[in-house]
C-alpha positions as MATLAB code, in Angstrom:
seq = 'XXXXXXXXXXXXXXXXXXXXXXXXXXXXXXXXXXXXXXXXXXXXXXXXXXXXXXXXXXXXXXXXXXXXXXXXXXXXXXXXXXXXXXXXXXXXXXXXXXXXXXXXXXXXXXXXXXXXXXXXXXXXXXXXXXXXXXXXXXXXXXXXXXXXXXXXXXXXXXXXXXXXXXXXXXXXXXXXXXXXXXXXXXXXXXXXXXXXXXXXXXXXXXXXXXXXXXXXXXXXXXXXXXXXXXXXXXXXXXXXXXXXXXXXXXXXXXXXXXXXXXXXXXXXXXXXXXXXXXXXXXXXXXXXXXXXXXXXXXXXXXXXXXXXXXXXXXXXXXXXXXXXXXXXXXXXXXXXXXXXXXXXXXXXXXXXXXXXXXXXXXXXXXXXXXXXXXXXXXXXXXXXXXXXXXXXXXXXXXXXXXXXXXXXXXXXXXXXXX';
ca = [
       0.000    0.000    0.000;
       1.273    3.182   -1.030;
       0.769    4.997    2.529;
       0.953    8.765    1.461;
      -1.547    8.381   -1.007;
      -3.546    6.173    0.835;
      -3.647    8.823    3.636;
      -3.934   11.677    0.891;
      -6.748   10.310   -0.111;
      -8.368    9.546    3.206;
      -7.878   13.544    3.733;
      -9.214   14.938    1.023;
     -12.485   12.741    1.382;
     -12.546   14.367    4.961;
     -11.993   17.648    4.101;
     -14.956   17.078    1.613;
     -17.285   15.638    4.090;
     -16.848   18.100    6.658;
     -18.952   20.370    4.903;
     -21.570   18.224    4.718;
     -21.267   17.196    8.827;
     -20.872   20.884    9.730;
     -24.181   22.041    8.158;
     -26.196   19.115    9.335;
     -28.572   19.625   12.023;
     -28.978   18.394   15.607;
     -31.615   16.053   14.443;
     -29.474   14.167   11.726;
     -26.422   13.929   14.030;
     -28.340   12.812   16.853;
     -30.364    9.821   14.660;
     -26.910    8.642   13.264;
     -25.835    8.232   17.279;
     -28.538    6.198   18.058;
     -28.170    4.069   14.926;
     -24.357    3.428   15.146;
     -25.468    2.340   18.795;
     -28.170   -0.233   17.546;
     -25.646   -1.135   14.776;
     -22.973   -2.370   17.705;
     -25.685   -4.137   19.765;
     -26.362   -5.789   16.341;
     -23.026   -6.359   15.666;
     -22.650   -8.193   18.779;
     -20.798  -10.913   18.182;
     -18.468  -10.371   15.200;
     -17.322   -7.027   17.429;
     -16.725  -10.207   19.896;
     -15.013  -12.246   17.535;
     -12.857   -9.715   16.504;
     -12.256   -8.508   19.520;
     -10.768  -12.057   20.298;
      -8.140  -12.229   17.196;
      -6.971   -9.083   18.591;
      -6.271  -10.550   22.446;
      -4.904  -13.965   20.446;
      -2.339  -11.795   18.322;
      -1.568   -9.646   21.794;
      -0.754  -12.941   23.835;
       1.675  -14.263   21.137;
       3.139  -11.000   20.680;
       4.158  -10.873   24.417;
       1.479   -7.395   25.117;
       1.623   -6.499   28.340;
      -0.896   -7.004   31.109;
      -2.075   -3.227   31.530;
      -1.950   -3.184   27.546;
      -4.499   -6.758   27.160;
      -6.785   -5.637   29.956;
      -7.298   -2.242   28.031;
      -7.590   -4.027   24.555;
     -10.549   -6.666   26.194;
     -13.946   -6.264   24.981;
     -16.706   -8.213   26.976;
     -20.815   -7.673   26.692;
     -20.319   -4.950   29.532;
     -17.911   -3.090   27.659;
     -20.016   -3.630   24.322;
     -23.200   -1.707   26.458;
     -21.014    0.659   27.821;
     -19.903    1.619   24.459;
     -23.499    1.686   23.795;
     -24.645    4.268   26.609;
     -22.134    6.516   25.810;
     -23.575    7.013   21.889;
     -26.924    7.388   23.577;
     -25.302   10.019   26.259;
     -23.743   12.132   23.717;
     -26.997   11.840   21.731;
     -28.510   13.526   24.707;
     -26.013   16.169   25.118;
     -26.942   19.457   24.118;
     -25.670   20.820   20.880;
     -22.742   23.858   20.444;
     -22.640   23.967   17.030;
     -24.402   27.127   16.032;
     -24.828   28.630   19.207;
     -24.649   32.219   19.584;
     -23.338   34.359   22.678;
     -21.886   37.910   23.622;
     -24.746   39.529   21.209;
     -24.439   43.485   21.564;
     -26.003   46.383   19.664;
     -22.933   48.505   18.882;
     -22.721   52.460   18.475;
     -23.322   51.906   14.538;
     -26.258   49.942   15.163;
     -25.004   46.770   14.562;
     -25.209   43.404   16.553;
     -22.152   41.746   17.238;
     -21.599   38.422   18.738;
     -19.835   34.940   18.264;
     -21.063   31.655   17.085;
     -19.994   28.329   17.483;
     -18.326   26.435   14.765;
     -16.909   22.914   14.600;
     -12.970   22.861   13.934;
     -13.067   20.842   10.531;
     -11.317   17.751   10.521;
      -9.833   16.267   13.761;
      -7.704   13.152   13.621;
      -7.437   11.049   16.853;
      -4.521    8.627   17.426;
      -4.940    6.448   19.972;
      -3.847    3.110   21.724;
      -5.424   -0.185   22.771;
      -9.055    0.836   23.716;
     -11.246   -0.159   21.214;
     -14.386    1.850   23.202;
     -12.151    4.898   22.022;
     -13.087    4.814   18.333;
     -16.710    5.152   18.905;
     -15.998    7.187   21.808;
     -13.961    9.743   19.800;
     -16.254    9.204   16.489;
     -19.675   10.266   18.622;
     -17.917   13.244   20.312;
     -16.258   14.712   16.623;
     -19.748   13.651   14.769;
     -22.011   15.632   17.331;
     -19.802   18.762   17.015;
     -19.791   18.816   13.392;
     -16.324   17.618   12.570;
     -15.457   15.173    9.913;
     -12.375   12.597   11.656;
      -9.708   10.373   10.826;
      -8.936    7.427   14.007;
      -6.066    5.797   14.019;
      -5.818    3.373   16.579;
      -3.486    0.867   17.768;
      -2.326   -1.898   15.739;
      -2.821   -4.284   18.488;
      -6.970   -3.252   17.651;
      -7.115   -3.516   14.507;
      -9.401   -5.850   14.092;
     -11.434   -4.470   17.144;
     -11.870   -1.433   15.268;
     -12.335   -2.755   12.067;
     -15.698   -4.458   13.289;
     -16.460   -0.806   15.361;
     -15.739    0.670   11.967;
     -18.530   -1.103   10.101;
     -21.209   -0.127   12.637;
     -19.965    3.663   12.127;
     -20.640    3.341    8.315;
     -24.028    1.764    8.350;
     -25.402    4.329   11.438;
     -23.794    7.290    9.229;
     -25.629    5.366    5.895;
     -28.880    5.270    7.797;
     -29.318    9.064    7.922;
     -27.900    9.856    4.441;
     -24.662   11.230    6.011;
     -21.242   10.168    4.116;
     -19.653    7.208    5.387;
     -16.486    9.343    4.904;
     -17.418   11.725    7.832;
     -15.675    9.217    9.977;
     -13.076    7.011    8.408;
     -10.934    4.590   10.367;
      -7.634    3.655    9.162;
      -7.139    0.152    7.927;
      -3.291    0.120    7.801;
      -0.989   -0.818   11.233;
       1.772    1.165    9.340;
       3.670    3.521   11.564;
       3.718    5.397    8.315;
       0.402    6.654    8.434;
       0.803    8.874   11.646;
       3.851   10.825   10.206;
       1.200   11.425    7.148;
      -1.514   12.262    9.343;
       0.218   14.587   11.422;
       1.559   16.418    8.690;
      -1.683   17.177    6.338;
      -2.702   20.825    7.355;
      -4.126   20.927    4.216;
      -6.695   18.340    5.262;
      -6.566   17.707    8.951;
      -7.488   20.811   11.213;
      -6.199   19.187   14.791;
      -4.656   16.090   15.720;
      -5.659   14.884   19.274;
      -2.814   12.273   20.612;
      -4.296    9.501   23.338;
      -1.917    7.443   24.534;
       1.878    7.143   26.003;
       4.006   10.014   26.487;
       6.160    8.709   23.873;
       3.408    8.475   21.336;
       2.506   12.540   22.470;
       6.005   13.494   22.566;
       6.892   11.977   18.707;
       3.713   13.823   17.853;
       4.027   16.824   19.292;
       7.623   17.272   17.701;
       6.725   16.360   14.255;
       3.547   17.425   13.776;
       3.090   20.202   11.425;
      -0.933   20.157   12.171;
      -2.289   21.899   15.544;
      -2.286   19.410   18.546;
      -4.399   19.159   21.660;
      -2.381   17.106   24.084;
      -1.147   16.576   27.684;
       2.283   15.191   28.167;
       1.927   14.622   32.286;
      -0.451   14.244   34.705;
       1.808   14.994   37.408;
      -1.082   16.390   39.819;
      -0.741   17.497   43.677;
      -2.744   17.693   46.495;
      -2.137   20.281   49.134;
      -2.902   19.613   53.106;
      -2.928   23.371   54.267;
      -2.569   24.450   57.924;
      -6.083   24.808   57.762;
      -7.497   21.517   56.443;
     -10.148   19.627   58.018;
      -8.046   16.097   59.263;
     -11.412   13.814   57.773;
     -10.955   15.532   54.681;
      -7.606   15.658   53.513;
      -7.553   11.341   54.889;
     -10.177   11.071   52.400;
      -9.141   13.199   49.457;
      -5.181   11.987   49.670;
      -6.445    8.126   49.759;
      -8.632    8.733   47.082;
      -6.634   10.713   44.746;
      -3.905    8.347   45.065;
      -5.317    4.714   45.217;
      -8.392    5.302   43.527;
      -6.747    4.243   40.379;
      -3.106    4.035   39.738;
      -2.782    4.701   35.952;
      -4.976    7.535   35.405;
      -3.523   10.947   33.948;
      -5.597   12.919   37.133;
      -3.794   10.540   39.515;
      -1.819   12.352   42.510;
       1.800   11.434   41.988;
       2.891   14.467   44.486;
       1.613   14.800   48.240;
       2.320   18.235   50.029;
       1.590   18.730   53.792;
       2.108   22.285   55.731;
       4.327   21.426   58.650;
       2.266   22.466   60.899;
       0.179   19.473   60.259;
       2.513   16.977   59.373;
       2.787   15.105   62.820;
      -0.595   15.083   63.371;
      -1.795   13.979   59.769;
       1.149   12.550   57.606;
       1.363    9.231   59.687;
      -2.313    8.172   59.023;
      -2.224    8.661   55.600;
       0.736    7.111   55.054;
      -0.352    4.364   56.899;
      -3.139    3.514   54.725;
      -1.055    4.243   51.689;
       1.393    1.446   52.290;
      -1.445   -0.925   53.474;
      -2.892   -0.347   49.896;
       0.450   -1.331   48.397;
       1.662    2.042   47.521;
       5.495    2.822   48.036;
       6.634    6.584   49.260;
       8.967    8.574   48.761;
       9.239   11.683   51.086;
      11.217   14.566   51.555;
      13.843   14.607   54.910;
      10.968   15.793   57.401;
       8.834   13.464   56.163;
      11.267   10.379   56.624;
      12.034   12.018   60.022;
       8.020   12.008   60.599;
       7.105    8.501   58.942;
      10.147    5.430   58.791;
       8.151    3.516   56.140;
       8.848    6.190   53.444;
      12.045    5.941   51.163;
      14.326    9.250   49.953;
      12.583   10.947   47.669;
      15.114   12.171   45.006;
      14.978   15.972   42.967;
      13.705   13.342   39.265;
      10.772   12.127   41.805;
       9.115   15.667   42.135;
       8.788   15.869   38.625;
       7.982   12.084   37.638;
       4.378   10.729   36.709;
       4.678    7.310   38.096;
       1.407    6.003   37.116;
       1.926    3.490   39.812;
       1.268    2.866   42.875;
       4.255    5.270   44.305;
       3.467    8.544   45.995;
       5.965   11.204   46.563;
       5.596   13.562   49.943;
       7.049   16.848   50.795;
       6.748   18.928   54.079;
       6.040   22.311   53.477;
       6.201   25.864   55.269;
       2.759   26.805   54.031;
       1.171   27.675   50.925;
       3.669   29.900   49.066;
       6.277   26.907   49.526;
       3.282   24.445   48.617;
       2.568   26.898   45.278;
       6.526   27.305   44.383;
       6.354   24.051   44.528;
       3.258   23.071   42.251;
       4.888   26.009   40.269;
       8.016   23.979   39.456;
       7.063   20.419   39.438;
       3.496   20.404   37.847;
       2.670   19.027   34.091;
      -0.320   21.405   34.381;
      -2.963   19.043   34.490;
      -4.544   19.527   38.024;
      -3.770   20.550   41.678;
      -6.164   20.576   44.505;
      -5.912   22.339   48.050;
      -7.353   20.563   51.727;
      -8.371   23.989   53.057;
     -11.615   25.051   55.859;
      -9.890   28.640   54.740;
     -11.425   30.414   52.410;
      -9.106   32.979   51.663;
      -6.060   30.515   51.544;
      -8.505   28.558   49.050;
      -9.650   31.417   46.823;
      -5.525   32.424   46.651;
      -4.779   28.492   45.357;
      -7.775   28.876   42.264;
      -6.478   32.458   41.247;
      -2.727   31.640   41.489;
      -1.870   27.808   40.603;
      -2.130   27.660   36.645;
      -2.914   24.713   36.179;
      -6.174   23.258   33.685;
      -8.207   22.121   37.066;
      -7.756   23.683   40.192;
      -9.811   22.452   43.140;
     -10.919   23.047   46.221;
     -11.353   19.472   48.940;
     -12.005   17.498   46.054;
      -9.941   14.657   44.892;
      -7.772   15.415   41.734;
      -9.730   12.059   40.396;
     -12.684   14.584   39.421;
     -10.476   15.779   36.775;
     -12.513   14.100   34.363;
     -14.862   15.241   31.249;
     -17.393   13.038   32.147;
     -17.497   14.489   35.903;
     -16.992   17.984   34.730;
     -20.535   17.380   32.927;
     -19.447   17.340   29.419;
     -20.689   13.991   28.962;
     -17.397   12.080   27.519;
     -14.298   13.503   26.657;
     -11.753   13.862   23.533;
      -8.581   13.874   26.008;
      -7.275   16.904   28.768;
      -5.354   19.612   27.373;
      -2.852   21.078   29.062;
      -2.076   23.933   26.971;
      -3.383   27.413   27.085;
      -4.731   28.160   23.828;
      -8.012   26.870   22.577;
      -9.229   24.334   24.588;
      -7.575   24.102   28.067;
      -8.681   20.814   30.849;
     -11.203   17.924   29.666;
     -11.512   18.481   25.503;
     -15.358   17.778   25.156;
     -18.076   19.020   22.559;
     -17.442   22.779   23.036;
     -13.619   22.212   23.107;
     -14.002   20.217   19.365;
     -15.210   24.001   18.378;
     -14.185   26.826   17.990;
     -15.984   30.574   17.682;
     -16.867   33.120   14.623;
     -17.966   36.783   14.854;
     -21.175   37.267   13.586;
     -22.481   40.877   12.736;
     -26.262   41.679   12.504;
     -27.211   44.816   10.204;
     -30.048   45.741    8.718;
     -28.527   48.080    5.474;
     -26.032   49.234    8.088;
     -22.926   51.184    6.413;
     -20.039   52.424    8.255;
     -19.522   55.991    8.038;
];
């Protein structure tokens, strides 16, 4: 297969059907959710069957554990896949909607409307759930997409593919508004990540390898998060209850999430009192720490924490603690160490608190909650693209409104400017 044309000519059939997915209504997109749903529950068992060359291939090819649990599809995962088409089928509609309307001097109305971005391509790893997951949330906002996934899903994907086709087919939409690759070439990444022409934003999901090749080569806009190095801060005024809950939470809830605590920070004046308890029920979970000097002095079970912990996502069960002065040591901190994907503070005060949201620049800043919130689906948005850590565009969970983008609109009637 000749990859560059094959991926030219995968582009220029998106860039073609993006017209016709940007000016279709809530109605169509919404019908062609439901029907890609019925499609998989239809599709039942060859997604199964497919699903189970994929996890054969995998097991001779030596995958990893993490890697085969994330590639298994089961009749759970086959309804969950389902609910979320019918969620985002429920979710409310940006495309077209129209804020910040003002009569100006002149007499005209000025506001901004919501557009989709074009064509998004998604490159992704192992989950087959992702391709319909990322082919509802593009389709509802009116963006054509190209999904690569992994080559250890291919045929996963394949199967998922199919049941996009015939629920886009059922409404009269083209088949090409979402097109998933059919080629494990590495090839046809550097391709897609380098067609501005045809691709609008790439959205990487995966390793930090996978985000760091593609942030360096691509030559297309990318919405990415490299880290999830995330911190939670026990101030000098944080109810003891709370931060036991919040730290436990945020750390053992699940080990190799990207909104995962990695970094613990106490104010000394609460260390004694707090630090042992938590860490208590941190190692009887399994997780290894890694502490600063006072903390070692305060807690014998923790290891030396070196300077390349503080700035290390472990996505494992290891937690790095530090002893702080207060909150501007706690912030300097954050302000050094942080990937920019979320930080929350333990506080009962509210100035400290209200100091934390306006000053820590991070894409979620909380207040007692667990950084584990840090999550599209939590946040409301119904299902998520990926997290963004970047500052431009869409910043935090990347849901419907962050797969758009925003027009001025002007309202005259005959109005001429003078």
């Amino acid at each position: 297969m000749d990859i560059k044309h094959y991926m030219g000519q995968l582009g220029r059939q998106a860039r073609q059907a993006s017209r016709a997915i940007a000016a279709a209504d809530s109605g169509v997109k919404n019908r062609a959710l439901l029907a890609m749903a019925a499609s998989v529950d239809a599709h039942r068992e060859a997604i199964l069957l497919a699903n189970a060359k994929d996890l054969a291939a995998g097991e001779n090819n030596g995958l990893e554990p993490a890697l085969m649990d994330r590639l298994a599809l089961n009749d759970k995962g086959i309804d969950g896949i389902i609910e979320g088409l019918t969620q985002v089928a429920a979710l409310a509609d940006p495309v077209g909607a129209i804020s910040d309307l003002n009569y100006r001097p002149s007499g005209i109305q000025v506001g901004k409307m919501r557009v989709p971005l074009g064509v998004v391509g998604i490159i992704y790893e192992s989950r087959p759930n992702v391709t319909l997951e990322a082919a509802s949330l593009c389709l509802k906002s009116g963006n054509a997409a190209i999904l690569r996934g992994g080559s250890e899903a291919i045929h996963s994907n394949q199967a998922l593919a199919m049941c996009i086709r015939e629920g886009l087919a059922s409404v009269g939409l083209p088949e090409t508004v979402v097109q998933v690759l059919e080629t494990t070439d590495r090839a046809a990444v550097g391709e897609l990540i380098t067609m501005p022409e045809f691709v609008d934003v790439v959205v990487p999901r995966g390793g930090k390898g996978l985000i760091e090749r593609i942030s360096r080569d691509a030559t297309v806009t990318v919405i990415k998060h490299l880290d999830g190095i995330c911190h939670v801060y026990i101030d000098d005024a944080a109810d003891a209850d709370k931060a036991y809950a919040i730290a436990l939470n945020a750390k053992t809830h699940r080990y190799g999430t990207c909104n995962t605590m990695e970094t613990l920070l106490i104010a000394e004046t609460r260390a004694e009192e707090l630090l042992p308890r938590i860490a208590e029920a941190m190692m009887e979970k399994g997780v290894e720490l890694r502490g600063c000097p006072r903390t070692r002095q305060i807690f014998m079970g923790a290891v030396e924490a070196s300077e390349e912990d503080w700035a290390t996502e472990y996505l494992a069960p290891i937690l790095s603690i530090r002893v702080v002065s207060g909150l501007e040591q706690a912030m300097d901190h954050i302000a050094q160490f942080s990937s920019g994907h979320t930080e929350s503070i333990v506080t009962e005060n509210y100035t400290v608190g209200r100091r934390f949201l306006r000053e820590v620049d991070s894409s979620s800043v909380m207040i007692n909650a667990s950084t584990r919130f840090a999550d599209g689906f939590e946040y409301g948005l119904g299902a998520e693209i990926g997290i963004s850590t970047d500052k431009i565009h869409a910043r935090g969970p990347v849901g419907l409104e962050g797969l758009t983008s925003q027009k001025y609109i002007v309202l005259g009637d005959g109005h001429i400017r003078v």
